[in-house]
N, C-alpha and C positions, 0 to 999 in steps of 0.2 A: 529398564532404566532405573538407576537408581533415587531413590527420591530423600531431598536430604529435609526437615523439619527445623525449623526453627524451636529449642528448646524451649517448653513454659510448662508448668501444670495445669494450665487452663485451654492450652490448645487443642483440648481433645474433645471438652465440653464446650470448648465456645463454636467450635466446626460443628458440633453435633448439634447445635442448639442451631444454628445460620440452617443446618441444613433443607429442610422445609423450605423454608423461604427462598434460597437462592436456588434452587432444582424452578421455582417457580419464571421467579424473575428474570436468571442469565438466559432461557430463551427466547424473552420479550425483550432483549437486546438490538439491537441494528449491526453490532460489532460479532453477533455469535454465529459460527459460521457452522455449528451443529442442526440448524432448525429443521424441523419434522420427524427428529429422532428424541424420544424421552431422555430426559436425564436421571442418570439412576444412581449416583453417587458422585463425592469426590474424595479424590487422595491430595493432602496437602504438600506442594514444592518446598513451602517455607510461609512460615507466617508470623509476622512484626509490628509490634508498635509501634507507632508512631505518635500516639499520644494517648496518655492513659485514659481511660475511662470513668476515673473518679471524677473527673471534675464535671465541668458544661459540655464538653467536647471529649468524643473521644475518635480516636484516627487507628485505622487497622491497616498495614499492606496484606495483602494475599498472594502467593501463586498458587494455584489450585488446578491440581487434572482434574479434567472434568470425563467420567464415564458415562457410556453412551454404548446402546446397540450400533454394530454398524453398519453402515449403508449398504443395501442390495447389491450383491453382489461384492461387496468390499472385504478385503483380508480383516482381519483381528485387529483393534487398532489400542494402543495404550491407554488414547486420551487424549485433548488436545490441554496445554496449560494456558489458564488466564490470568494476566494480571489485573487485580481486584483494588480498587481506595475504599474503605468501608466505614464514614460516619458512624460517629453514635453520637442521639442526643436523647433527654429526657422525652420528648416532642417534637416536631416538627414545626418550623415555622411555615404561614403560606409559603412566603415564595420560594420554600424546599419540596412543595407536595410532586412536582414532577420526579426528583429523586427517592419517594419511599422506596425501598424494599422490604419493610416489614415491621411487626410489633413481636418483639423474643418472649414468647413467654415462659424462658426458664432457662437454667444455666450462669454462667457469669455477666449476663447481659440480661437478665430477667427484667421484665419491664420497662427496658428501652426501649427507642426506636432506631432500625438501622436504614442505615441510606447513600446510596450512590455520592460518593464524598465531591467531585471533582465539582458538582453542580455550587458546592457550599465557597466561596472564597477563600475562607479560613482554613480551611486542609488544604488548597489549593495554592496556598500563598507558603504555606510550610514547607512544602516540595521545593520551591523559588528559594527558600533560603536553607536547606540543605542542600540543595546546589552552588550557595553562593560562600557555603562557609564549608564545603569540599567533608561533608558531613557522613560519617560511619554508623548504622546504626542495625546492627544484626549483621545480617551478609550482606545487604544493599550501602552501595558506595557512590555517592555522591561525586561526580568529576567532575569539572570546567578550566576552559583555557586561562591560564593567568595574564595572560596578554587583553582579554572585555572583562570589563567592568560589568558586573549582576547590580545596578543599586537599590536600596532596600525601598521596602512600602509602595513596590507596582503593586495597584490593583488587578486581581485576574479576574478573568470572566469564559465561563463554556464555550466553545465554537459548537451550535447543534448541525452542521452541515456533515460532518464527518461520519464516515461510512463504517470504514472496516476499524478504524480507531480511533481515540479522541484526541483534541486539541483544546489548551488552555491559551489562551494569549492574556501578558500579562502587561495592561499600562501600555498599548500600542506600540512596546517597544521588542518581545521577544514570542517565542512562541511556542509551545511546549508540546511535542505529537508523544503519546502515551501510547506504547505499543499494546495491543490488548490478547491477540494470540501471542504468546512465543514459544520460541524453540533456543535450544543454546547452540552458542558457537557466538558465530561473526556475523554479525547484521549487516547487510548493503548499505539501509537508512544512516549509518554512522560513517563504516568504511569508506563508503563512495564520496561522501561531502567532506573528509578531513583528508581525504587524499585530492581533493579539488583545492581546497582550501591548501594545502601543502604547494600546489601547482600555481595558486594567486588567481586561479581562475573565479570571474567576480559575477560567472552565472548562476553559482548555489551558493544559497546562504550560507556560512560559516559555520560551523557548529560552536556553541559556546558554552554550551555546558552538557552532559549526558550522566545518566544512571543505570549502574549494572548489577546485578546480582554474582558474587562469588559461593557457587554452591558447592562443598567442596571439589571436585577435577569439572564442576561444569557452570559454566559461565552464562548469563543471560544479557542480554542488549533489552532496555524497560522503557526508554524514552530520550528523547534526543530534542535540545533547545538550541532553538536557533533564531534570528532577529527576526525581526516580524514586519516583513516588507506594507508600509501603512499606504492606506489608501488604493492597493494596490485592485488590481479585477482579473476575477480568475478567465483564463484562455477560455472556457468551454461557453460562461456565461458571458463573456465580451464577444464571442462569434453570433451566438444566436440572441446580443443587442443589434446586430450591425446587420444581420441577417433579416428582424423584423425591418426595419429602417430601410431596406432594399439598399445597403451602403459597399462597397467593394472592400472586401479584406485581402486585398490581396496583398497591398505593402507589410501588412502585420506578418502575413503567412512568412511572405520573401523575410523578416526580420525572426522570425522566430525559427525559420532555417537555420540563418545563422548562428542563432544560441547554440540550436540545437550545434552545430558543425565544432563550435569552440565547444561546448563539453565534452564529446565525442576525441576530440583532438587533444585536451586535456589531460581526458582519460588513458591515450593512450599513452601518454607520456609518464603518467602517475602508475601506474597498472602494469604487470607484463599481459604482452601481446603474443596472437599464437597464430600458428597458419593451419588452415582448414585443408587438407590432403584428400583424396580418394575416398580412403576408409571411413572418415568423420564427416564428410558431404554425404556419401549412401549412409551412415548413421542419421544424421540431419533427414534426411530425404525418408527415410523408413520410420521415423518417429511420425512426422508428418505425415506420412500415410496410413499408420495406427490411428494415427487417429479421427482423422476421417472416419478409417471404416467403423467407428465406437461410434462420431457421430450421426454417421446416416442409418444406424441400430436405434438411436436415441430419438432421432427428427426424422421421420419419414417425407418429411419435403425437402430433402436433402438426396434423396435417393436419381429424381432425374438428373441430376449436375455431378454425379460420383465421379460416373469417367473422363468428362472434361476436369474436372477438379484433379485427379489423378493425376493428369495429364503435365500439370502443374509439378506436381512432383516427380513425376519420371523424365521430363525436362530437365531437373537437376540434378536427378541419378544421371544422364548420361552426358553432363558436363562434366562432373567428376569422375565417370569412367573413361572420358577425353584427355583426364591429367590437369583440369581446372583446379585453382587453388584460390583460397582471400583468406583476408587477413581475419580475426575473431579478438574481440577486445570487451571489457568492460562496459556497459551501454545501461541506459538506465532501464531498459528490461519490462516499464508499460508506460509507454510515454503517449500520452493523448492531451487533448487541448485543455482536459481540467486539471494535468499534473505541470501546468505552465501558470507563470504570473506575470503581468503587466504590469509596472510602477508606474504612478503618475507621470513620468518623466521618458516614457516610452518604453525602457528597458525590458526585456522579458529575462525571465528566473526559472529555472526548473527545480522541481522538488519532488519527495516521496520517492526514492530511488530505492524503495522495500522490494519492488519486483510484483509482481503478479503472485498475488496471495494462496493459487490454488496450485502453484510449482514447487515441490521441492526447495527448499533451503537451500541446497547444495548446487542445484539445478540453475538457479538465480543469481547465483555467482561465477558462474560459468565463463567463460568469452565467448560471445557471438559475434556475428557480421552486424556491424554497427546497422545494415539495410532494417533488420528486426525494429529496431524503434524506428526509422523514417516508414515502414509502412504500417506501425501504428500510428502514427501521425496522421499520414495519409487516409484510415479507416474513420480518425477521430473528424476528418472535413467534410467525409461521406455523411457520417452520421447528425453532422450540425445540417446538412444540407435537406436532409430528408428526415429532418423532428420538425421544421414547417409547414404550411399547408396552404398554396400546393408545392411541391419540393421542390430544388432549387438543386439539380443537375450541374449543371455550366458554373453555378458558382462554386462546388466543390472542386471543379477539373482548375478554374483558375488560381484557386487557393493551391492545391496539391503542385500545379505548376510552379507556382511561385513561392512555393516553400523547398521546392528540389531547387531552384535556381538560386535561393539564399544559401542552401547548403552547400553549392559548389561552390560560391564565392568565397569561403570559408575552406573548404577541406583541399578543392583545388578539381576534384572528380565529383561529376553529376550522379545520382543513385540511378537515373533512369538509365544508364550505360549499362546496366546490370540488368539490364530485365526481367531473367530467366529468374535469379532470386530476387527480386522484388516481387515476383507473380506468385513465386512459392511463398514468400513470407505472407505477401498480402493476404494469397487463399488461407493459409495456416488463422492466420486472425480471423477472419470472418469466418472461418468454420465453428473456430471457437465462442464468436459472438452469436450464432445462431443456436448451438446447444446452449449459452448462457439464457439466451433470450426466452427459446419455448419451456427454460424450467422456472425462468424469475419475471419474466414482461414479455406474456405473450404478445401484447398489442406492436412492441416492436420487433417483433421477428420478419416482419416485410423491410426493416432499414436493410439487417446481414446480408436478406436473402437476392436484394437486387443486386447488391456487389457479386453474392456467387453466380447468378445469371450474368454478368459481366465476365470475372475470371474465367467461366466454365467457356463460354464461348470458344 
């Protein structure tokens, strides 16, 4: 892949000079999806000012491959690229010391100090207004809808909840997700909410402004702003408040059905739709079954439930060699009860339509059976149900009831009419949560593993 550089005479010393330190720091990350593997280099995507360095402040964007051995067993791999903010100040203030990354001792930054920018307001607030004044600066292009208003002098401030990428929310009125791996092309995070937004559908935020990279023939998606639903309480954390409280969620489940049904519905209005035929069901069905057998290679407590689990999929191979057909559309591809928002006012919002971090690009943009995100949903009531103690069974089956029963009221057909693929989607997910689990939390690998004791039955 071509890699295009941002022209400077100093980009060659100032990389070389960061290099020590950032080989140290990007794996002490939450957002670096390399961890356990050294870092042994980077080759630069592009690298931009954004504010010089002579004065009190200075402000650096980065793309950067990041090289790396690769994983056991894994083909050759380029590199993955990250987008970097990179302070410079004289010193650091306290309330910067959680951003250090280092003291430069040489180069064009000799005897500064560099640091994770996004933690500082002041680089933070500069992003908000090259967004708002449709700003060009190197290859990164500033965009926003001219139809909202950006107004100047929101305060920003970090969201530290964020996983695979960060969030600035600026003055409780907008909210800035910062993609941190990318890849070029078409990002879902934008694609999907401006073609919702096109459709008037008023269950995902709007986007109002985004930033892309033009590197020459390759494009990157860098961040994407959108309102900032205030007050609002994330799905995953309102379940297990209501769950401690011994309280019934079941009106919420049945209402966030429905969101879900209108996105979905939305989508396919916004989107082309496709029909899933013979060939693309046994494709469907043999993916699913790869992968299985990788995971009961990987989890050996997976091996007594392989051939009930199987069974699951060859269910669906021989509805499609019956001439079975559905529909496959746009869907938001990892929908669980933390990628949902509740407004004060009852409303649920879905957000984060990036897709599952660890699929393919390409893969994620895909059409599926809309079933795919309802039995992630379905996995995300499991899993609130059995993070308490003692678990709480009966109130997952009511929720998951009462959340299929909001989506029919909306789409017009119940998902559990389907059962052959909901049983396949369902096991596809918890196979996938149980290899997630025994490599990153082992402690929760008994939530997956009693759903697959369920499916395999």
């Amino acid at each position: 892949m071509a890699e295009t550089v941002t022209s400077s005479s100093t980009t060659v010393p100032l990389l070389a000079s960061l290099d020590p330190l950032l080989r140290e720091w990007l794996p002490r990350q939450r957002w670096f999806a390399g961890k356990g593997r050294p870092v042994t280099g980077f080759t630069p995507v592009a690298v931009t000012e954004l504010l010089p360095p002579d004065g009190r402040l200075g402000l650096y964007h980065l793309l950067l491959r990041v090289h790396q051995p690769p994983a056991l067993g894994a083909e050759t791999h380029p590199g993955d690229c990250y987008q970097l903010l990179i302070g410079v100040r004289e010193a650091l203030p306290p309330r910067l010391a959680p951003a250090l990354i280092g003291h430069v001792p040489d180069g064009p930054l000799a005897g500064r100090t560099v640091y994770e920018a996004l933690y500082d307001p002041r680089p933070a607030e500069v992003l908000l207004e090259a967004l708002r004044t449709r700003a060009r600066i190197g290859g990164l292009c500033f965009e926003r809808d001219p139809r909202q208003e950006i107004r100047e002098g929101l305060v920003a401030r970090l969201m530290t909840a964020e996983q695979s990428n960060s969030s600035i929310v600026y003055g409780d009125t907008f909210i800035l997700k910062l993609l941190r791996r990318v890849v070029p092309g078409v990002n879902p995070d934008l694609e999907i909410p401006l073609a919702l937004a096109r459709e008037g559908c008023p269950r995902v935020p709007a986007p109002t402004a985004w930033l892309h990279a033009e590197l020459g023939p390759e494009s990157y998606v860098l961040a994407v702003l959108q309102p900032f639903v205030s007050g609002a309480s994330d799905g995953w954390e309102l379940a297990l408040r209501e769950l401690a409280k011994g309280e019934d969620f079941a009106a919420e489940a049945r209402a966030l059905g429905r969101a879900t049904a209108e996105v979905h519905t939305a989508l396919a209005h916004a989107l082309p739709t496709v029909t899933l035929g013979h060939v693309q069901l046994q494709s469907l069905a043999d993916g699913m079954t790869e992968r299985l057998q990788a995971a009961v290679q990987a989890v050996p407590s997976l091996r007594p439930y392989e051939d009930g689990l199987r069974s699951a999929y060859a269910a669906l191979a021989s509805l499609a060699a019956e001439g079975g057909t559905w529909t496959a559309q746009r869907i938001h591809g990892d929908l669980h009860l933390g990628q949902c928002l509740r407004s004060p006012s009852g409303e649920w919002s879905l957000i984060d339509f990036e897709g599952e971090p660890a699929r393919p690009p390409a893969e994620r943009r895909m059409p599926q059976p809309p079933v795919r995100d309802i039995a992630g949903m379905l996995r995300s009531f499991d899993y609130a149900a059995h993070s308490v103690t003692p678990p709480a069974p009966d109130w997952a089956r009511v929720c998951r009831a009462a959340y299929c029963a909001g989506y029919a009221e909306v789409a017009g057909r119940d998902p559990r009419t389907d059962p052959v693929l909901m049983r396949a989607f369902e096991t596809d997910k918890a196979v996938y949560e149980t290899v997630y689990e025994a490599r990153h939390r082992p402690d929760w690998l008994p939530v997956p593993l009693s759903a697959i004791r369920r499916l395999a039955a």
